[in-house]
Residue frames as qw, qx, qy, qz and C-alpha x, y, z in Angstrom:
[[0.540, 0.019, 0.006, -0.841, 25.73, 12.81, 5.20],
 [0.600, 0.168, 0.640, -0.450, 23.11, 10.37, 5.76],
 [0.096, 0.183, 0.815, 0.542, 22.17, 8.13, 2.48],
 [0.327, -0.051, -0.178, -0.927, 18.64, 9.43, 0.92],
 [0.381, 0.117, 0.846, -0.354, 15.90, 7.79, 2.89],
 [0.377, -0.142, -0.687, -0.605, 13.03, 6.14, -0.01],
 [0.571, 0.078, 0.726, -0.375, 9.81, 4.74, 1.24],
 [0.264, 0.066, -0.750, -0.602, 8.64, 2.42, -1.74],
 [0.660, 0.036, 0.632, -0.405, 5.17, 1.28, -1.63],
 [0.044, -0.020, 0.930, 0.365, 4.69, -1.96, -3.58],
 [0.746, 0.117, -0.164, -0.635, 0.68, -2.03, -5.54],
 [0.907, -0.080, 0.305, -0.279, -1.12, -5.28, -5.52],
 [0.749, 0.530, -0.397, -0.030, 0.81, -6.36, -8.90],
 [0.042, -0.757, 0.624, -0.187, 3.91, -7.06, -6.46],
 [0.480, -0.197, 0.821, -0.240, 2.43, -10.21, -5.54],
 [0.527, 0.265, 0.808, 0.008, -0.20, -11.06, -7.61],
 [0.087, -0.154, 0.449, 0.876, -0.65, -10.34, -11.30],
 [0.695, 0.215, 0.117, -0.676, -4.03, -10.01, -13.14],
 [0.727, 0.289, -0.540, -0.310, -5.23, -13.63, -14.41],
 [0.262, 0.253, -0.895, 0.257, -2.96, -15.55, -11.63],
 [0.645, -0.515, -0.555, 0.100, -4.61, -17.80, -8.93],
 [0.322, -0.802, 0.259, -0.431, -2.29, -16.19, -6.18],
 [0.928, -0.325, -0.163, -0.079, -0.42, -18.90, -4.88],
 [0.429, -0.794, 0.221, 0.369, 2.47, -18.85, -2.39],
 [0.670, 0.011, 0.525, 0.524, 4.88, -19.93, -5.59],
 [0.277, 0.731, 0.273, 0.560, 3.39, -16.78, -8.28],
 [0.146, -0.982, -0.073, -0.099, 3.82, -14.65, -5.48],
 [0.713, -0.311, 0.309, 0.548, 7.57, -15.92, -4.46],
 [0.562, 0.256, 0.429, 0.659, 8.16, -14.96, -8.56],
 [0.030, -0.923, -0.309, -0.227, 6.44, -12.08, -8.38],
 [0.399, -0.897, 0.136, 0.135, 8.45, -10.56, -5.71],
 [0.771, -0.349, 0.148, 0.511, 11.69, -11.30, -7.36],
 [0.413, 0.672, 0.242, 0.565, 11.38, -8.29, -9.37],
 [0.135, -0.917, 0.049, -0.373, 10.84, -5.55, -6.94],
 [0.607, -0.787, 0.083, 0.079, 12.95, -7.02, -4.44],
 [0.768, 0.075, 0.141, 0.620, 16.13, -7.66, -6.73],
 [0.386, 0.616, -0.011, 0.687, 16.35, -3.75, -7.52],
 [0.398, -0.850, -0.034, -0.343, 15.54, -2.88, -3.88],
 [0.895, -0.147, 0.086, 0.412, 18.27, -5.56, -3.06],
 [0.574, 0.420, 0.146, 0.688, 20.50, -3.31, -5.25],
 [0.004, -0.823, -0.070, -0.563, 19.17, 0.41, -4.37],
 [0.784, -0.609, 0.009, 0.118, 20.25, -0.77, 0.01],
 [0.701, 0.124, -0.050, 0.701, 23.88, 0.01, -1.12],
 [0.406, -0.026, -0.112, 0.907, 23.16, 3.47, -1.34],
 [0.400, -0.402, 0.010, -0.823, 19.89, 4.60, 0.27],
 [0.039, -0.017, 0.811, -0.583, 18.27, 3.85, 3.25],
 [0.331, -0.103, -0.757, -0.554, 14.80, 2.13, 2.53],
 [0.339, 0.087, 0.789, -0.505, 11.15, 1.35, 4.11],
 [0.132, -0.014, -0.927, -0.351, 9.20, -1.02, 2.15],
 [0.496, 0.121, 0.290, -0.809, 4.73, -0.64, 2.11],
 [0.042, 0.090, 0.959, 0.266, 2.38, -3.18, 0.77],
 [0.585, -0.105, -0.166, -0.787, -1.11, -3.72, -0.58],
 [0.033, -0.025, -0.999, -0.015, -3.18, -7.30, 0.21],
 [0.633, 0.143, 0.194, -0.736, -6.36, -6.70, -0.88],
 [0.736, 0.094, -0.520, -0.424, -6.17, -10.12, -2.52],
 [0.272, 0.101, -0.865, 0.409, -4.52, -11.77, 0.57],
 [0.197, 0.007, 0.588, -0.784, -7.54, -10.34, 2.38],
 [0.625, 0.207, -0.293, -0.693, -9.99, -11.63, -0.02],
 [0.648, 0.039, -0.747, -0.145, -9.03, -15.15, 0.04],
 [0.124, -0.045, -0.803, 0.581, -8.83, -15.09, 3.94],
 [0.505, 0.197, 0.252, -0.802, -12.42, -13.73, 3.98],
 [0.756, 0.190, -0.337, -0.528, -13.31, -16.22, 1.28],
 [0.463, 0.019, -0.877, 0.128, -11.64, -19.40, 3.38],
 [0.229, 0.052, 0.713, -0.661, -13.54, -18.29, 6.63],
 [0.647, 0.094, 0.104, -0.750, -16.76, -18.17, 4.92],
 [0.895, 0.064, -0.400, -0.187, -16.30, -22.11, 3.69],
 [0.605, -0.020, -0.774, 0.186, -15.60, -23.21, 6.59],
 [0.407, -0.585, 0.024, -0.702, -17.61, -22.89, 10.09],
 [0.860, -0.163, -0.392, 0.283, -15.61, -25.35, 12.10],
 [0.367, -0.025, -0.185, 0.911, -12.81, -22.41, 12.97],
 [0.167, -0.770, -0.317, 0.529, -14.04, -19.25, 14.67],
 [0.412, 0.775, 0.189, 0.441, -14.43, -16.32, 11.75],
 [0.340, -0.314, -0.102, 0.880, -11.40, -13.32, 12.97],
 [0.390, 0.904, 0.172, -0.041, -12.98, -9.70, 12.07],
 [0.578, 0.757, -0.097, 0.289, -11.21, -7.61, 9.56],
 [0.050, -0.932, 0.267, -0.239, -8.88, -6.23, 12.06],
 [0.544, -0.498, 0.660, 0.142, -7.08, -9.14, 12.78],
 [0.797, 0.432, 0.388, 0.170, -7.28, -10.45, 9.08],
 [0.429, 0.846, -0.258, 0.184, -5.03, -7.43, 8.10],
 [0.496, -0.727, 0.473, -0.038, -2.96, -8.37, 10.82],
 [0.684, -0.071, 0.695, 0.209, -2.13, -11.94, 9.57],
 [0.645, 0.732, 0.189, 0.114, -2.00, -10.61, 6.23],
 [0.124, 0.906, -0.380, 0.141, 0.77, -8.24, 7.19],
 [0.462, -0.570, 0.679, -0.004, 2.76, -11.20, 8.70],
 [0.862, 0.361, 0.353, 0.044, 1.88, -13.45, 5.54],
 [0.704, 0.543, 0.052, 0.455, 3.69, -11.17, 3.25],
 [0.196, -0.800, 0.561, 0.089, 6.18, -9.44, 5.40],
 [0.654, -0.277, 0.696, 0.104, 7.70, -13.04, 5.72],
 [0.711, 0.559, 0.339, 0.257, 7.39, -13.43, 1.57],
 [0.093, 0.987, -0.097, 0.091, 8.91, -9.89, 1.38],
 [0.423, -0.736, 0.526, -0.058, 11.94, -10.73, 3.93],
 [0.603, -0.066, 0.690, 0.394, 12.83, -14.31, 2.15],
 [0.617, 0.692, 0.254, 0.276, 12.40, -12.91, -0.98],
 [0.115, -0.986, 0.100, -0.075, 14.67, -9.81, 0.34],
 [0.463, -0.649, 0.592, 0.120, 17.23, -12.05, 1.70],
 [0.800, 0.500, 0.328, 0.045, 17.33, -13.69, -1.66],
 [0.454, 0.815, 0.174, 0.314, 17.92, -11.15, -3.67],
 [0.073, 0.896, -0.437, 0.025, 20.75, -9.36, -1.47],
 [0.669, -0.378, 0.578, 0.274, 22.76, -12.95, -0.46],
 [0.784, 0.561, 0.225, 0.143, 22.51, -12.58, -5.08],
 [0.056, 0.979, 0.004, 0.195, 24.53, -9.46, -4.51],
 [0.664, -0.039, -0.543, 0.512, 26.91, -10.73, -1.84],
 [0.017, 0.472, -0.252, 0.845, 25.52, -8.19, 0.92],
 [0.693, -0.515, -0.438, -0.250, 23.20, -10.25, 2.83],
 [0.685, -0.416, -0.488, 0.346, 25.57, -10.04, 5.97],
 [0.263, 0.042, 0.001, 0.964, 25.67, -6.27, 5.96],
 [0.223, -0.224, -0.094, -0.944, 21.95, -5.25, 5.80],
 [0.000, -0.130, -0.923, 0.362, 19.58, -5.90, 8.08],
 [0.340, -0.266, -0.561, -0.706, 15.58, -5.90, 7.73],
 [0.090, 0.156, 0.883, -0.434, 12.74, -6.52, 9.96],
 [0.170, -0.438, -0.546, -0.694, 8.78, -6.52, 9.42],
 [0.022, 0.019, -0.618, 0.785, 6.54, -4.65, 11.57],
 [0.057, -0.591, -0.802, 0.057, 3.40, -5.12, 12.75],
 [0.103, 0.202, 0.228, 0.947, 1.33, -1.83, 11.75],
 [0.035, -0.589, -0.731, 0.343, -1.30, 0.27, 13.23],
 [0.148, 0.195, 0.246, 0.938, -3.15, 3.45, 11.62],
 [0.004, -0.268, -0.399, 0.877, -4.82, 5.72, 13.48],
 [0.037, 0.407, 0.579, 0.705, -8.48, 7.04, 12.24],
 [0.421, -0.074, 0.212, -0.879, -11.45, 9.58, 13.39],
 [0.200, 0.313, 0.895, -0.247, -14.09, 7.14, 14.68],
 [0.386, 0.745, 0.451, -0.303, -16.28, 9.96, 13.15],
 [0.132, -0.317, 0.643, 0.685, -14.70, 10.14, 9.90],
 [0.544, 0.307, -0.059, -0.779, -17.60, 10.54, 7.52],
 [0.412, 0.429, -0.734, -0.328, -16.69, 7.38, 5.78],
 [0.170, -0.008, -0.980, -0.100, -18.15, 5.22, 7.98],
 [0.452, 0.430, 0.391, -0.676, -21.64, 6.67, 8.06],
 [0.736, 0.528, 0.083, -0.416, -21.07, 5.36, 4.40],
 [0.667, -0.357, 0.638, 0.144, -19.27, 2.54, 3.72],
 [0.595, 0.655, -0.155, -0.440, -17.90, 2.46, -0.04],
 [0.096, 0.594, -0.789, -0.123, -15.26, -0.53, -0.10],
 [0.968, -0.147, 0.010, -0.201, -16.36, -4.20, -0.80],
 [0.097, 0.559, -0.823, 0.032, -14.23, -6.65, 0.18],
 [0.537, 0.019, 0.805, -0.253, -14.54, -10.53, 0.84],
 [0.131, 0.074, 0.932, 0.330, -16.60, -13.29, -1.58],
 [0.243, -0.100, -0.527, -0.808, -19.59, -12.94, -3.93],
 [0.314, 0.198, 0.843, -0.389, -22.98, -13.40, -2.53],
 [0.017, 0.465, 0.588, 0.662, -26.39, -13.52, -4.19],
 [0.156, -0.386, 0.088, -0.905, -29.19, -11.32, -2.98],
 [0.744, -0.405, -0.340, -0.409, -30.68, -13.66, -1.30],
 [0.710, 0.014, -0.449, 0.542, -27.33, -14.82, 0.75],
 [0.266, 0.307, -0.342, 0.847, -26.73, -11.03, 1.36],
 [0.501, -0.515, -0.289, -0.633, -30.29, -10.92, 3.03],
 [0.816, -0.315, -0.456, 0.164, -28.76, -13.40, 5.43],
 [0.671, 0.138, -0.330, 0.649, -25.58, -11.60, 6.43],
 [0.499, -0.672, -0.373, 0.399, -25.04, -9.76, 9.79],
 [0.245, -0.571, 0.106, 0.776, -23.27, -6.86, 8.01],
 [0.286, 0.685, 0.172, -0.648, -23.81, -4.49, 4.98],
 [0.428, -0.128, 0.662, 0.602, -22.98, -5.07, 1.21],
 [0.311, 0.606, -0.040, -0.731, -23.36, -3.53, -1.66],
 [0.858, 0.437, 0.267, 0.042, -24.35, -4.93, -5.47],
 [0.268, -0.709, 0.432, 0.488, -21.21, -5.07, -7.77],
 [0.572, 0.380, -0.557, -0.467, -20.63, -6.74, -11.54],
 [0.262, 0.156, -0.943, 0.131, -20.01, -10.25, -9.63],
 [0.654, -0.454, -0.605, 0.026, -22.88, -10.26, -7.52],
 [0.475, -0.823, 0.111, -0.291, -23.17, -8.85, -3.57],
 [0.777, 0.191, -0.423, 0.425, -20.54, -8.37, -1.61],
 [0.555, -0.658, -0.351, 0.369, -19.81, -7.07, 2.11],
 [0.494, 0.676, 0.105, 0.536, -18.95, -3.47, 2.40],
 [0.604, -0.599, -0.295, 0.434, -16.93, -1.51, 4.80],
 [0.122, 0.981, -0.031, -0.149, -16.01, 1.99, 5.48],
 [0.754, 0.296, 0.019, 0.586, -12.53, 3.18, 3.87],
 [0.661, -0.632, -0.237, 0.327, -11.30, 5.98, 6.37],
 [0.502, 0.743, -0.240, 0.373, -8.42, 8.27, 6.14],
 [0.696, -0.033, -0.303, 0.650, -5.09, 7.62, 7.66],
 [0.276, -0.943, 0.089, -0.165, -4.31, 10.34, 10.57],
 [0.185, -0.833, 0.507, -0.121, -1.25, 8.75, 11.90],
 [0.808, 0.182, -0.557, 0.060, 1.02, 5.60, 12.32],
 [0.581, -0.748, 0.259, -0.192, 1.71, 4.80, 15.85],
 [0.775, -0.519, 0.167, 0.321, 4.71, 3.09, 15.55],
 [0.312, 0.936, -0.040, 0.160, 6.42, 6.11, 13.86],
 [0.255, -0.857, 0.428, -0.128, 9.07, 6.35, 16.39],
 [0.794, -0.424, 0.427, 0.087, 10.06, 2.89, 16.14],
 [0.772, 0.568, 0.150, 0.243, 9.98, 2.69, 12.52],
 [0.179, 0.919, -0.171, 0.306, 12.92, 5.90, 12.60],
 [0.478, -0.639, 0.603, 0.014, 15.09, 4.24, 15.56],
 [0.886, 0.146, 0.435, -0.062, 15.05, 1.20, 13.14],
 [0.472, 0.876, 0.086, 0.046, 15.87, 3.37, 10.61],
 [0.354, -0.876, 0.312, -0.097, 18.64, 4.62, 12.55],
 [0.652, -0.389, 0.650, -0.039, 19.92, 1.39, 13.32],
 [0.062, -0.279, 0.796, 0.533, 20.61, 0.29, 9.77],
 [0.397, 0.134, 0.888, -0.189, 17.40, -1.44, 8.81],
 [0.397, 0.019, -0.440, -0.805, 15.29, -1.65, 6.04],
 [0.347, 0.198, 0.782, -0.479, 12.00, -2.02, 7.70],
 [0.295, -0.302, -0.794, -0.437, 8.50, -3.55, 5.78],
 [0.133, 0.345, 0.581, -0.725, 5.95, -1.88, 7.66],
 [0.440, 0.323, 0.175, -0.819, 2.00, -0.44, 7.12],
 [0.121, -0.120, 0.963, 0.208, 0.51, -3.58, 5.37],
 [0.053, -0.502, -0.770, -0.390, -2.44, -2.92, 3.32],
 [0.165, -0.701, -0.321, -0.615, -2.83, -0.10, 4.68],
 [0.008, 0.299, -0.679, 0.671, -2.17, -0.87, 8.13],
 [0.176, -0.570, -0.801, 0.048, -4.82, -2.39, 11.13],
 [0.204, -0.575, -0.174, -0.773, -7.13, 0.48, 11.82],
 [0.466, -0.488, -0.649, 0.353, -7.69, 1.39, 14.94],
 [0.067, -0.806, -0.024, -0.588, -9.15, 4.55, 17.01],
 [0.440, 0.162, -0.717, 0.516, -8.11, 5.54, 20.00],
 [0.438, -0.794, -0.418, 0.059, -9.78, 5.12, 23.92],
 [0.002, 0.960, -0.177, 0.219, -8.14, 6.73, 26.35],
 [0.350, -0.615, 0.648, 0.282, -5.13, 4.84, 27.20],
 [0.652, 0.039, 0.756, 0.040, -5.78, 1.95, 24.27],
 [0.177, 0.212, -0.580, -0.767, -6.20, 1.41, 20.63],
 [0.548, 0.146, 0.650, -0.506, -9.37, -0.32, 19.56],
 [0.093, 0.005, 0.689, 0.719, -9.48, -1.91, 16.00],
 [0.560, 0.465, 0.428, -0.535, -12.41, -1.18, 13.79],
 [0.699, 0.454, 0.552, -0.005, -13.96, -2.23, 10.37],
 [0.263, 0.898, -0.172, -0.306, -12.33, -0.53, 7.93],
 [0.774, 0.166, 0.279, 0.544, -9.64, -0.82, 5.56],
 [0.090, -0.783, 0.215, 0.576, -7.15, 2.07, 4.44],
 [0.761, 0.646, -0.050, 0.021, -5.83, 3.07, 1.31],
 [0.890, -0.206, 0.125, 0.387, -2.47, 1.74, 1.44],
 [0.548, 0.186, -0.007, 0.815, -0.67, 4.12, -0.77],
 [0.275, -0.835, -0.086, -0.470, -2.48, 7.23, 1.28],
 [0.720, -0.665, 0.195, 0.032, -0.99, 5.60, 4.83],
 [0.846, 0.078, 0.093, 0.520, 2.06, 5.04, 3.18],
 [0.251, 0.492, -0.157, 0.818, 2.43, 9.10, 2.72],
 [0.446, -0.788, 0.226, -0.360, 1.44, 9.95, 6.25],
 [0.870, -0.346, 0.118, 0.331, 4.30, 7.24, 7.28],
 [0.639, 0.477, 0.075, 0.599, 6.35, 9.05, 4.14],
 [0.096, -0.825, -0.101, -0.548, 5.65, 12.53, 5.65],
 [0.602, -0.755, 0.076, -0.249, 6.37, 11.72, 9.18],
 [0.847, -0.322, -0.056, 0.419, 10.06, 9.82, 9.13],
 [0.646, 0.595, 0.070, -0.473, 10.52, 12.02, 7.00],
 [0.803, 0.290, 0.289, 0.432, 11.28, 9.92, 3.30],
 [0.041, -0.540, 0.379, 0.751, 13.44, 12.62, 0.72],
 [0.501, 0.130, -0.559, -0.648, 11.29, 10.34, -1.78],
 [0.647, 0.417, 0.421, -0.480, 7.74, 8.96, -1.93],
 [0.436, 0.282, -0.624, -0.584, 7.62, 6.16, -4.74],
 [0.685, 0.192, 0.309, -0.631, 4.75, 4.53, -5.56],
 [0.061, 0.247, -0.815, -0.520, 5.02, 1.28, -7.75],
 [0.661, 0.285, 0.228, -0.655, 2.14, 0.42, -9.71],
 [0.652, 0.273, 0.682, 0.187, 1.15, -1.47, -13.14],
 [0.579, 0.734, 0.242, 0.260, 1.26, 1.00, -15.20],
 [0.555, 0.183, -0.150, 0.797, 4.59, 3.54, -16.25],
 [0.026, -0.116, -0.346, 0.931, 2.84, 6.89, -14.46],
 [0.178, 0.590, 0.543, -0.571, 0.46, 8.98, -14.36],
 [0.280, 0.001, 0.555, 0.783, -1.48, 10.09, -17.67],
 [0.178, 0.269, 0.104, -0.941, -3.69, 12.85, -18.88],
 [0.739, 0.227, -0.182, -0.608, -7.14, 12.18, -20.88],
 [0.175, -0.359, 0.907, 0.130, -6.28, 8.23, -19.96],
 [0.427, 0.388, 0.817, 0.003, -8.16, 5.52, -22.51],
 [0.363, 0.855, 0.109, -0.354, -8.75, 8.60, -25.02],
 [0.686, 0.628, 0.068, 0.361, -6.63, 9.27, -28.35],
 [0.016, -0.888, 0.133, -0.441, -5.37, 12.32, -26.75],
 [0.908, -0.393, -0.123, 0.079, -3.44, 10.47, -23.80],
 [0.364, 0.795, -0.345, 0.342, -0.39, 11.84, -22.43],
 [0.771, -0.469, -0.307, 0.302, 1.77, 10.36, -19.82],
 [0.162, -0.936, 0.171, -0.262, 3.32, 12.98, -17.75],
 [0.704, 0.092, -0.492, 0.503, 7.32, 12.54, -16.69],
 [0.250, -0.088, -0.414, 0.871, 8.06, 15.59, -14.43],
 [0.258, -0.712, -0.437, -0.485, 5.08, 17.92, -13.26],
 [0.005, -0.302, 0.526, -0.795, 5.19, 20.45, -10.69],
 [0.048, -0.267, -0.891, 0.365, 2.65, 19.75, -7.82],
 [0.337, 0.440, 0.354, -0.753, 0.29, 22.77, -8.13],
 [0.449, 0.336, -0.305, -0.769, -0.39, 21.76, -11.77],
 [0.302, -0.116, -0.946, 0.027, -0.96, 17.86, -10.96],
 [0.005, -0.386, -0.611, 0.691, -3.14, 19.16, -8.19],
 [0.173, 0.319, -0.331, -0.871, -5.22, 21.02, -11.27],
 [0.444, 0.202, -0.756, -0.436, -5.60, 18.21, -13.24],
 [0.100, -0.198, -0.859, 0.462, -6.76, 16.16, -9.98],
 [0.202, 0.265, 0.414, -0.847, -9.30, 18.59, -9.37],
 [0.606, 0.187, -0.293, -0.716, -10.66, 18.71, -12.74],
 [0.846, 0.218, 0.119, -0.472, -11.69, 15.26, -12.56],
 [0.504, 0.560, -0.611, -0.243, -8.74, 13.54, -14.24],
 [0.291, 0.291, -0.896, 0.163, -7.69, 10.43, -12.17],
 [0.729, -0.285, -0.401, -0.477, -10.46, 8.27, -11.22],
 [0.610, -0.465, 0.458, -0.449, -11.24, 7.53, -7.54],
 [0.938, -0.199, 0.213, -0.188, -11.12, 3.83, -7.81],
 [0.900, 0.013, 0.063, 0.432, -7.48, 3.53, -9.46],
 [0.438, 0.364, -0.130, 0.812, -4.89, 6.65, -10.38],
 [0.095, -0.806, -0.092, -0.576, -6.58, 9.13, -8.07],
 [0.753, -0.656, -0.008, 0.047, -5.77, 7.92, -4.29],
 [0.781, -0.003, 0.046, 0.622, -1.82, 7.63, -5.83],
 [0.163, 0.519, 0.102, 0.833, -1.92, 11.09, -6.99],
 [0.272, -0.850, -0.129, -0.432, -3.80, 12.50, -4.07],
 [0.826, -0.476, -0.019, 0.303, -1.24, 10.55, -1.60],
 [0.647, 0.356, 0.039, 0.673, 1.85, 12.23, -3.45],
 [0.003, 0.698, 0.005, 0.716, 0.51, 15.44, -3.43],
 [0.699, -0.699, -0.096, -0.117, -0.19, 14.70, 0.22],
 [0.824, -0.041, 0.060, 0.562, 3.52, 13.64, 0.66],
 [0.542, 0.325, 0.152, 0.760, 4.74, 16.62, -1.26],
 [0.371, -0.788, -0.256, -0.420, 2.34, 19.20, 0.45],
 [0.797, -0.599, -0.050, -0.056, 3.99, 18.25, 3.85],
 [0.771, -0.285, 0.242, 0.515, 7.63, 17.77, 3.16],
 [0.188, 0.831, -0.287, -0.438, 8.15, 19.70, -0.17],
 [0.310, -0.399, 0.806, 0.310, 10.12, 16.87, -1.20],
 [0.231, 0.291, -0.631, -0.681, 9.77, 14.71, -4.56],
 [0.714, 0.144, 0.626, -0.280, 7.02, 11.79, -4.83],
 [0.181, 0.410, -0.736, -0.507, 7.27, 9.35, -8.03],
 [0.888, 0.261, 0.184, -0.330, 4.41, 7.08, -9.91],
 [0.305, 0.546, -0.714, -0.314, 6.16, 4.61, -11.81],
 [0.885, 0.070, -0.308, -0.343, 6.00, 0.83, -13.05],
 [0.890, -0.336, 0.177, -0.252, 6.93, -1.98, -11.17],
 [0.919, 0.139, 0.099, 0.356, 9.83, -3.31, -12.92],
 [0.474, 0.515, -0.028, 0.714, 11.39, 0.49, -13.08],
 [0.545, -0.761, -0.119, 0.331, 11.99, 1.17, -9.02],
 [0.582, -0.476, 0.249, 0.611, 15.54, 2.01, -9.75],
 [0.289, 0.347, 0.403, 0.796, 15.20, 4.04, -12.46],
 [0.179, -0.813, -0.383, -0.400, 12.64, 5.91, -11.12],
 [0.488, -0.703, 0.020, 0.518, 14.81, 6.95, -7.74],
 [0.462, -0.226, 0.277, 0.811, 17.40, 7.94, -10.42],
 [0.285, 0.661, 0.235, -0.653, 14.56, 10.18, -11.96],
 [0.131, 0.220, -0.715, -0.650, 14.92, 8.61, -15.31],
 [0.274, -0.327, -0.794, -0.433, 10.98, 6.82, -15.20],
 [0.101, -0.678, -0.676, 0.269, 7.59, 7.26, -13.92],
 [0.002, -0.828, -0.319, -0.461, 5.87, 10.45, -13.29],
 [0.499, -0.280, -0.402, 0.715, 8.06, 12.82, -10.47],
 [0.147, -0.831, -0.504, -0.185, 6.39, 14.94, -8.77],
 [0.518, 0.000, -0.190, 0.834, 8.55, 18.46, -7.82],
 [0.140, -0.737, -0.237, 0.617, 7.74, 21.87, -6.12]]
């Protein structure tokens, strides 16, 4: 039989922690957690590796705007060079962590450039709810050729946030697969793009990374959907007295707790709604868990696992 295919998606923490600058050295260290147990878990599962870079895309949006010598790229080609920034951190941090092992000349890797499919009329961009890019004041934002909204920092550009319909280079990602590889694919979500009628066409937007990670989970298909985050899972009444972190939960009663209201749109709720998406579609298991406990969490000893 076939080893048990994972997709892991890695949360912003993977690179950058809260407090750090971001620089190419915190993120090197950064990554030698997740990628030493993923280094480790390539013996005996077959593996495809997601990312966030909303800060990678922040600072590129915040170096174009100080400087008007270089031609500004829109967003769709800023995720692009975001996904080749940290594939290529990912992959020498990868080949690190298995030559630690003594397997580096046994497993092969590659990163892939990512597209994700959306409805041009997807509601989301009749109302654009994501800021992204550097702080303006209200007088700046009066200046600026595109929308933004007010935030605690001050104004900031704001762009629609879509839902993932498909990955178009499903099929390659699975022959890869095939072919031994542990591929790094859908970077921050992936570039957005709708389609003409023979072409793709990027647009403004930004995905939720760990939402396109389960329509990539759903479609090779994974046997597990794990999310690493910052915190150890998912937990009931969180910030209250009454707080409960949840290890195992079936799906239709996570899906409950969702409804009522528990897991807040702007940080546990897209992880939970992407699982259940995952699990909805395959049947198979999906797992929240912390960042330092990948390999524990395949072996179903941490995080929150999500089960029919």
């Amino acid at each position: 039989m076939d080893p048990k295919l994972v997709l892991i998606a890695l949360g912003g923490n993977a690179l950058i922690r809260k407090g750090q600058r971001g620089t190419a050295e915190e993120q090197f260290a950064n990554l030698k957690i997740p990628m030493r147990q993923i280094a480790r878990l390539s013996r005996t599962h077959r593996l495809v590796i997601t990312h966030g870079n909303g800060p990678q895309v922040g600072n590129l949006l915040l170096q174009q705007e100080s400087c008007r010598e270089v031609p500004s790229m829109p967003l769709e080609i800023i995720v692009a060079m975001t996904q080749g920034q940290i594939g290529y951190m990912i992959e020498s941090s990868l080949d690190e962590a298995l030559m630690e092992i003594g397997v580096m000349t046994e497993q092969l890797f590659v990163s892939l450039i990512s597209y994700v499919v959306v409805d041009p009329e997807d509601p989301a961009f009749r109302n654009p709810t994501k800021p992204i890019g550097p702080v303006y004041t209200e007088e700046e934002a009066r200046r600026l050729p595109y929308p933004t909204v007010r935030t605690e920092k001050g104004f900031r550009r704001v762009v629609a946030s879509p839902r993932p319909l498909s990955i178009v280079e499903h099929r390659e990602i699975k022959h890869l697969l095939a072919a031994g590889f542990i591929v790094i694919c859908c970077g921050g979500g992936g570039i957005p793009v709708v389609r003409g009628e023979r072409t793709f066409r990027g647009v403004d937007a930004v995905i939720d990374k760990d939402l396109a990670s389960a329509v990539l989970a759903a479609d090779i298909p994974a046997d597990l959907f794990v999310i690493a985050t910052d915190v150890p899972g998912v937990c009931l009444d969180h910030g209250t007295p009454q707080a409960r972190l949840l290890t195992e939960v079936r799906a239709e009663e996570l899906a409950r707790h969702h409804a009522r209201g528990q897991f807040p749109a702007g940080s546990m709720g897209p992880k939970v709604e992407a699982i259940l998406q995952f699990h909805r579609k395959t049947g198979n298991p999906g797992v929240i868990c912390r960042l330092e406990e990948i390999e524990a969490a395949v072996r179903g000893e941490a995080g929150t696992r999500v089960v029919a």
